[in-house]
C-alpha positions, 0 to 999 in steps of 0.5 A: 509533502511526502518524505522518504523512509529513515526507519528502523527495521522494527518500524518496517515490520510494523508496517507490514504487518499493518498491511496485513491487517487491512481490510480486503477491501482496502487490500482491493483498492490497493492493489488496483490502485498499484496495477493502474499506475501508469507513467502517463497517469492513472488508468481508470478502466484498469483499475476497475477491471483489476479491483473487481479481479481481486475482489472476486479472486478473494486474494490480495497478495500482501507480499506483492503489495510490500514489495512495490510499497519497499521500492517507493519507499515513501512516508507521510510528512513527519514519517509516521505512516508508510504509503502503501499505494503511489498516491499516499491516500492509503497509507499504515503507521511504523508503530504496532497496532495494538489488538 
């Protein structure tokens, strides 16, 4: 079950820069997971086509990403990590990430 947001601006900040602090790999897989998000479904061969564009690119914009991640606005059951794709298999605490 997913939720919607309810937190404080810090927790926001929090994850944000949690995604920031991903992998690019998984930044790859994020942001092909976003353009392959279609309303009749999901779109394999777009994802394929947009991961391998990303991975080559060596660019994932997080900005991009936290727009897209804001307007679903959606948290795992208990909101303690902010989906950062439509699906919520990609997802980033609210509280820091210590180094």
């Amino acid at each position: 079950m997913a939720w919607e947001w309810s937190h404080t601006p810090e927790a926001y900040e929090n994850a944000r820069e949690n995604l920031k602090a991903l992998p690019f790999h998984d930044l790859c897989v994020i942001a092909a997971e976003w353009d392959a998000d279609e309303v009749d479904g999901f779109n394999h061969e777009l994802y394929t086509q947009k991961f391998k564009e990303y991975e080559a690119s060596g660019r994932v914009s997080t900005t991009i990403l936290w727009n897209k991640i804001k307007k679903q606005r959606t948290c795992d059951n208990g909101g303690f990590n902010a989906w950062v794709c439509p699906y919520g298999c990609h997802t980033v605490p609210f509280d820091a990430i210590a180094d």
